[in-house]
C-alpha positions, 0 to 999 in steps of 0.5 A: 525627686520629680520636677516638670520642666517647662519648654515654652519658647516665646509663648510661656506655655507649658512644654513637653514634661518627664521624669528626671533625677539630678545630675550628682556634681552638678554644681562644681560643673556648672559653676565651671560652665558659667564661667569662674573669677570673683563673685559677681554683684549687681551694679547699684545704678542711681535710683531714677524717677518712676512713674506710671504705665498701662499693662500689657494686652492679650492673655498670659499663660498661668504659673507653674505650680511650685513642686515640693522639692522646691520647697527648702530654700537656701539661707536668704544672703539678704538676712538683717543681722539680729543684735547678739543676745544680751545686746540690749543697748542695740535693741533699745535705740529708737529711731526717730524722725521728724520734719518741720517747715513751711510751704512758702509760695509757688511762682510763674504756674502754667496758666489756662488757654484760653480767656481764664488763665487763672487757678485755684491751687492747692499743695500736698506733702506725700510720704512717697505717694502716701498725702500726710499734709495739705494746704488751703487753696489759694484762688486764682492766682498763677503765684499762689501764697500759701505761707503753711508751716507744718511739723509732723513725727514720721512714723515710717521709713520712705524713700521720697518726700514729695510736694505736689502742686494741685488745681483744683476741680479740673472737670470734675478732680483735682489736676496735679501741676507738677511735684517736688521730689527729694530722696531721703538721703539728700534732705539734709542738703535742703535742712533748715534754709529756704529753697527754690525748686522747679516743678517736675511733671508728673507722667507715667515715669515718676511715680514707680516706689516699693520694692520686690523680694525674689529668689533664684536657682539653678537646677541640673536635672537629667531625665529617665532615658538620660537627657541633660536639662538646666532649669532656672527656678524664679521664687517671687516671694513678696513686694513691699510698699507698692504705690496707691491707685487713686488713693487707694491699695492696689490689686497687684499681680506679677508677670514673669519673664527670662528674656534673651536675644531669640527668647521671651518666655513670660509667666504670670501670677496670680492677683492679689486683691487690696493691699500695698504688700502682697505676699506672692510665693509662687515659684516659676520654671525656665528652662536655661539650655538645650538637652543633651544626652549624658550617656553618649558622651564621656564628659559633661558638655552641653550646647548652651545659650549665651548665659552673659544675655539672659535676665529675669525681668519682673513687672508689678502691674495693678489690675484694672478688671474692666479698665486698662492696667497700670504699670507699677514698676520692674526690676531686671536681674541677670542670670549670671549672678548665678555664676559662683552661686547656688541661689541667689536671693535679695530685696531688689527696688522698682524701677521705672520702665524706660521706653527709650523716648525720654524727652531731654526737654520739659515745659517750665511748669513754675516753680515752689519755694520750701523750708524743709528741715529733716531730722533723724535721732538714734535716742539711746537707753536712758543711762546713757545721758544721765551725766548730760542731763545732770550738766544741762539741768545744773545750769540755772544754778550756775554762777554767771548764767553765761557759763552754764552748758545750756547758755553755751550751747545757744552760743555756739549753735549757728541758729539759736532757735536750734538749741532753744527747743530742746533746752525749754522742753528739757528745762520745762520737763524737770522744772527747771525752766523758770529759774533759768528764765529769769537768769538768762532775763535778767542778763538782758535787763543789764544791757537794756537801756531805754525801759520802752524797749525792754525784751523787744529783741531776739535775745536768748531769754525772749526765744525761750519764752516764746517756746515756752508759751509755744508748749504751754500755752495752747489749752488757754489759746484754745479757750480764750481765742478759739470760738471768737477765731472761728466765727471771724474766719467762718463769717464773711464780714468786711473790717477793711477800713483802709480807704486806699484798700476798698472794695467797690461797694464797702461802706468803711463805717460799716467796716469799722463796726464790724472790726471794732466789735471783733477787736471788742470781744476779743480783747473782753475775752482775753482780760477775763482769762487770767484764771485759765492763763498756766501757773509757768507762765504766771510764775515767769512773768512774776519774775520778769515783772520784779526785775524790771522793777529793780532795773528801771526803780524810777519807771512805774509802768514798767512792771507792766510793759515787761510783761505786756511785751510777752503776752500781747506782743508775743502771745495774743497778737502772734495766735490771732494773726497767725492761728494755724500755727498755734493749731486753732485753725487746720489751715492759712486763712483766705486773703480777706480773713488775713486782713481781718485778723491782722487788723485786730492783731495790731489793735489788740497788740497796741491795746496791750502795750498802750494800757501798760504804758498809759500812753497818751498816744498810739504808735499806729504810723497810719492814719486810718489805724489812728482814727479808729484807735481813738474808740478805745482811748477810755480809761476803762481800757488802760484799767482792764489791761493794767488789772489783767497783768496784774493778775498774771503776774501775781504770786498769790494762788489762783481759785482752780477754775481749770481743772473742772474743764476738760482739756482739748486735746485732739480732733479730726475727721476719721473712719469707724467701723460700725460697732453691731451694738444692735443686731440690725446694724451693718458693721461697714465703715462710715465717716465721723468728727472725732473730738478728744479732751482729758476727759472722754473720746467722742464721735459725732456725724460732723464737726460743729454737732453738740451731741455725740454718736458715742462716748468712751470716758478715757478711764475705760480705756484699756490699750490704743494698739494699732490694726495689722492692714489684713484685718479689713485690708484698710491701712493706718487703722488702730483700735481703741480697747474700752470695757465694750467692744473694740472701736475700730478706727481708720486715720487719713494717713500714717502721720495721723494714725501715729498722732492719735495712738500717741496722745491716746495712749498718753491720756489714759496712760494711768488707767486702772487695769490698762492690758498687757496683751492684745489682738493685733488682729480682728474676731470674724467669723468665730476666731481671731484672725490673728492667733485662731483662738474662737474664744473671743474673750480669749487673751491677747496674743502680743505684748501692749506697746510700752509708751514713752510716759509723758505729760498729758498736756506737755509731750515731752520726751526728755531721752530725745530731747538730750539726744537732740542736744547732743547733736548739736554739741556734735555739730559745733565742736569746732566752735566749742574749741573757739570758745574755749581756746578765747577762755583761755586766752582771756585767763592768761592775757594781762593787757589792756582790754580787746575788742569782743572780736579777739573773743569770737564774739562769744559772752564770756563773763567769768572765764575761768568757770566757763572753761570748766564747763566746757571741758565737761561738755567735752568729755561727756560728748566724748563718752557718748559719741561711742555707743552711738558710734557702735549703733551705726556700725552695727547698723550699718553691718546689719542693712547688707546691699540686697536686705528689704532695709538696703534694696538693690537698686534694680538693673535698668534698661 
């Protein structure tokens, strides 16, 4: 065995070199020497905040190069547990997170010195420093409202989910205020209520994330001519997950260093260019004690440092080439974790570098309010929920509605719109929706008294048809108010015609013009739509329009009203003044173009509702809304409104206009790599508007161009895979495989990567000749970069992701959506036994009636059927909660303290 030790004390140079050959019982010896007594583990302090720090000057000495006897390594103690073969329930559970809220205001910024105090703000949602949502920017104000609601499928793990507050063009770029940061552990502290937080800074402490791979060993060598010598090995393997560089991947490089009380010896490794995850391998010598010569003495006894005071300690710094380089975090790990070990090896979190002048006190940089609600499901082998699925899909047939499992869970659950989503989505998915609407309606109906305030409450049925409308109704708000929302929030018009409201110089009958023409051709738009309006809602609104008749018999524009509440009260009015969220705008509109939209919103909502009760009145409470109501007190208005409702509402089969046009599905600006169709054409990646519908994915040079760069009809897609990163040392990219060459394609983010191969793979899902292998990798330069093959016709090397079938228009994942189900039955099984302890009371009890309050306010119709179902909602529970109780500990037993999954929580100083 030859081995070169390195002696360099301080300097990290190389030290005198020679033969040496190890010393047999050396283990047993050394583990005696530092000490025996249980075995030791790193603490495991809080993760603190990290941030950002300029590298070290001068010149480090270069790494030794790993010798070959270096090269077996011990068994990783940091292994994830693999699931026993035949384990497959393990295997297949997805885990599936997702995050829904809104960024509501944020209050008392720092203002500017000087005479212009104001901002122009902006605020970010960050996967740890990853952008994946920004807000529009809200000029001037040190208050500013954003009121964005996002939602979005988290395709990756993280540790902080961060919210930055940004000023906008601060000399030339955008001035981050102060953020938000919240580990992933305690969002479930913040889920679904609103919160105020203060803005922390951002400095070169707050910023540090990803995490190292390391590996240590002690070796006890003895040379030729007899001497003793101790060498601690430092294998650093891997980083994972390092922070980005001005949005960029970085250029990170390691330093090295056994520090003690009278040593700092510090090595360095080489660069690795572009990438978040660079993959080091190189392998570093220290020498630990002073030698001793064995053949002097009839014992092993060596003159040693104090082993209790060395570390290792690793920097991550990136390469700044001709500017400064930026500190990336460290980790410290003592080299008594060496004491009963051979080797130690373990993932270890970055942690920020502490300079000893922590200031306790920071300026109040104002504060952001957030609507935050995180959610993370173990969604199981289809098998599982099928009795589940059985009980909630009986539901509409169940005789009173109120004492079926879906209506039970909406009683119980502490938010009723917890349980709406996944009941409509699941109901919807098998067909089931429309009968039970119109159960849950009808019980409505019963307890309405007044015609004009039929389905004006935030009852059961009205949530699910506001959902419903939500997932059904998005292609036909796209193509009935879409163009007519653009041109209202790209043009400059003034609509303001409240006189207290007025700018200097606006003329309030030119504004009337200009909103009366708006509120003209929208309404002109949407009573044209009825052909484009979705057979479920159509159906639905039928029923309710039936019921309503037989309720109020003596009524005859109910039958309107009924349907008129939902589509122009809960649907139209809704999408026009707030389109962002129906997805017909990328963001909130400016405060003018907000006024604009809700002053149509109003017309439109009192022209739906006006016409369906032939009023002869408005129920506008403001004068100058009163006044210009009156332009459209025509009897052609009241004959539109009646003729459109009747259309939607209407059993009879509607001529398909929609299946000649093609579905938007999804659009966007993205990068693409050239495709070298022509042999002058350089393959480099340039930005363009990709645009996709049911029918074919186009490119275009910007947003708004009628004629595409390039087209891929969706039935010659072949497989929508994602790219490995090493390919063009570009993260988030995936590749579209078509009958022509792959298109190569870069996302902003990871949550829209994971969005585009989504409903990629959902489009063309049905295709003829679909792949079952692929290239996760590139062909360059005569071979795949993936398996080496030169052919590039050659099979793929790895299986084609298997996607979750789902409908092109209506993403339905009906596993996750009855595991959502399950939860919330978790979470309110205490309530559940209160409901059925009142059953049981109300079966039994023979006196006089009690108040509701006796019963936990609970809707309990026919107690005896209601308890029945909820002793079968108990005991499916029951049998579910054990594979799921089995996933976590197995899970839990697999992420051992020191796997990449479970990092050790590095030693600070």
């Amino acid at each position: 065995m030859e081995t070169r030790v390195w002696r360099g004390r301080g300097s990290g140079g190389r030290g005198g070199a020679g033969r040496v050959r190890p010393r047999p019982g050396g283990g047993a010896r050394r583990a005696a020497r530092l000490g025996l007594g249980r075995r030791w583990a790193p603490p495991r302090p809080a993760t603190q905040a990290a941030g950002l720090r300029h590298g070290p000057g001068g010149t480090m000495a270069a790494a030794a190069p790993a010798a070959a006897a270096a090269s077996s390594e011990a068994p990783a103690a940091s292994a994830t547990a693999e699931p026993e073969a035949g384990d497959e329930d393990s295997r297949d559970v997805r885990v599936l997170q997702s995050l829904r809220g809104k960024i509501c205001e944020a209050k008392n910024l720092l203002p500017y010195l000087g005479p212009h105090k104001m901002r122009d703000c902006f605020c970010t949602i960050n996967l740890d420093q990853e952008e994946v949502y920004r807000t529009q920017v809200v000029e001037k104000s040190l208050s500013p409202f954003f009121s964005e609601e996002f939602y979005f499928e988290i395709p990756r793990t993280f540790q902080y989910l961060s919210f930055y507050v940004y000023d906008k063009n601060v000399l030339q770029r955008d001035l981050r205020i102060g953020k938000v940061a919240i580990k992933k552990e305690d969002l479930c502290h913040h889920s679904g209520k609103e919160t105020w937080f203060s803005l922390q800074p951002v400095d070169s402490n707050s910023e540090v994330q990803g995490k190292v791979h390391l590996e240590l060993k002690l070796n006890e060598l003895i040379t030729e001519n007899g001497t003793v010598c101790q060498q601690l090995v430092v294998h650093i393997k891997a980083c994972h997950g390092l922070p980005l560089i001005n949005g960029q991947s970085c250029d990170p490089y390691a330093t090295v260093s056994l520090v003690g009380p009278s040593r700092n010896d510090q090595k360095k490794t080489k660069v690795k260019k572009k990438t978040s995850n660079p993959q080091f391998n190189e392998i570093f010598y220290f020498e630990v004690t002073r030698s001793s010569s064995y053949t002097r003495k009839s014992q092993f006894q060596v003159e040693e440092e104090d082993i209790e005071k060395l570390e290792i300690r690793i920097d991550l710094w990136n390469n700044g080439n001709l500017v400064q380089d930026v500190f990336l975090g460290e980790i410290k790990v003592p080299v008594n974790v060496l004491r009963t070990d051979s080797s130690h090896q373990a993932w270890y979190l970055l942690q920020p570098r502490d300079n000893g002048n922590k200031s306790s006190k920071t300026d109040d940089l104002g504060s952001l309010r957030l609507n935050i609600c995180y959610t993370e499901d173990y969604v199981l082998p289809s098998e599982y929920y099928g009795p589940l699925k059985t009980l909630l899909l009986k539901s509409p047939d169940v005789q009173p509605i109120s004492a079926s499992a879906a209506y039970i869970l909406s009683e119980i659950c502490r938010d009723k719109n917890d349980a709406v989503l996944p009941l409509v989505r699941l109901l919807l998915h098998h067909d089931k929706l429309v009968p039970f609407a119109t159960a849950v309606a009808e019980l409505d109906l019963k307890d309405t008294q007044d015609a004009n305030t039929i389905f004006r409450g935030n009852s059961l049925a009205t949530r699910c048809l506001d959902e419903m409308m939500k997932i059904v109704g998005g292609h036909y708000l796209k193509v009935t108010l879409k163009p007519i929302l653009d041109e209202i929030c790209d043009s400059s018009k003034s609509c303001e015609i409240d006189p207290i409201k007025l700018k200097e110089g606006d003329n309030v009958e030119n504004n009337k013009e200009n909103l009366r023409y708006y509120v003209d051709k929208l309404f002109s738009t949407i009573v044209k739509s009825s052909m484009s309006c979705p057979t479920v809602m159509c159906d639905i609104f039928y029923s309710l329009r039936q019921m309503a008749t037989q309720r109020f018999p003596n009524d005859p524009h109910v039958q309107y009203s009924a349907v008129s509440s939902f589509v122009f009260l809960r649907f139209f009015a809704v999408a026009v003044v707030s389109p962002h969220t129906f997805h017909l705008r990328p963001h909130h509109p400016d405060a003018q173009t907000i006024r604009t939209l809700t002053l149509i919103s109003k017309t439109i909502q009192t022209l739906g509702s006006w016409g369906s009760l032939s009023k002869s009145k408005s129920s506008f409470k403001e004068t100058f809304m009163c006044e210009f109501f009156k332009m459209f007190q025509e009897e052609g208005y009241i004959m539109a409104v009646k003729k459109f409702l009747d259309e939607i509402s209407s059993t009879e089969t509607k001529e398909s206009s929609g299946t000649s046009e093609p579905v938007h599905l999804k659009e966007g600006e993205m990068y693409k790599r050239a495709q070298g169709r022509t042999r002058i054409g350089k393959k480099n990646f340039k930005k363009r508007w990709f645009c996709l519908t049911s029918r074919e994915l186009t490119y275009h040079k910007q947003p708004g161009s009628k004629d595409a760069i390039y087209t891929i009809p969706v039935k010659n897609i072949l497989a929508v895979e994602k790219l490995e990163e090493s390919s063009f040392n570009k993260k988030n990219m995936f590749q579209v495989i078509h009958t022509e060459k792959p298109l190569y394609v870069q996302a902003n983010n990871c949550v829209e990567a994971n969005e585009w191969i989504d409903v990629l793979c959902r489009v063309s899902r049905c295709n003829q000749n679909r792949l079952s292998f692929y290239h996760p990798s590139v062909y360059l330069n005569g071979n795949w970069l993936c398996c080496q093959e030169t052919s590039e016709n050659t099979l793929g090397c790895k299986p084609c992701t298997a996607g979750v079938p789902a409908d092109i228009q209506i993403d339905i994942d009906e596993d996750r959506e009855t595991e959502r189900i399950y939860s919330l039955f978790t979470l309110s099984l205490l309530k559940l036994q209160k409901m059925e302890e009142a059953c049981g009371t109300i079966a039994v009890y023979q006196g006089p009636q009690k108040e509701p309050d006796d019963y936990s306010n609970f809707v309990i119709e026919d107690s005896v059927t209601t308890f029945k179902t909820i002793q079968q909602i108990k005991s499916i529970i029951e049998k579910l909660d054990e594979p799921h109780e089995k996933y976590r500990k197995k899970r839990s037993s697999s992420a051992k303290y020191g796997s990449k999954e479970n990092p050790i929580v590095g030693k600070a100083s």
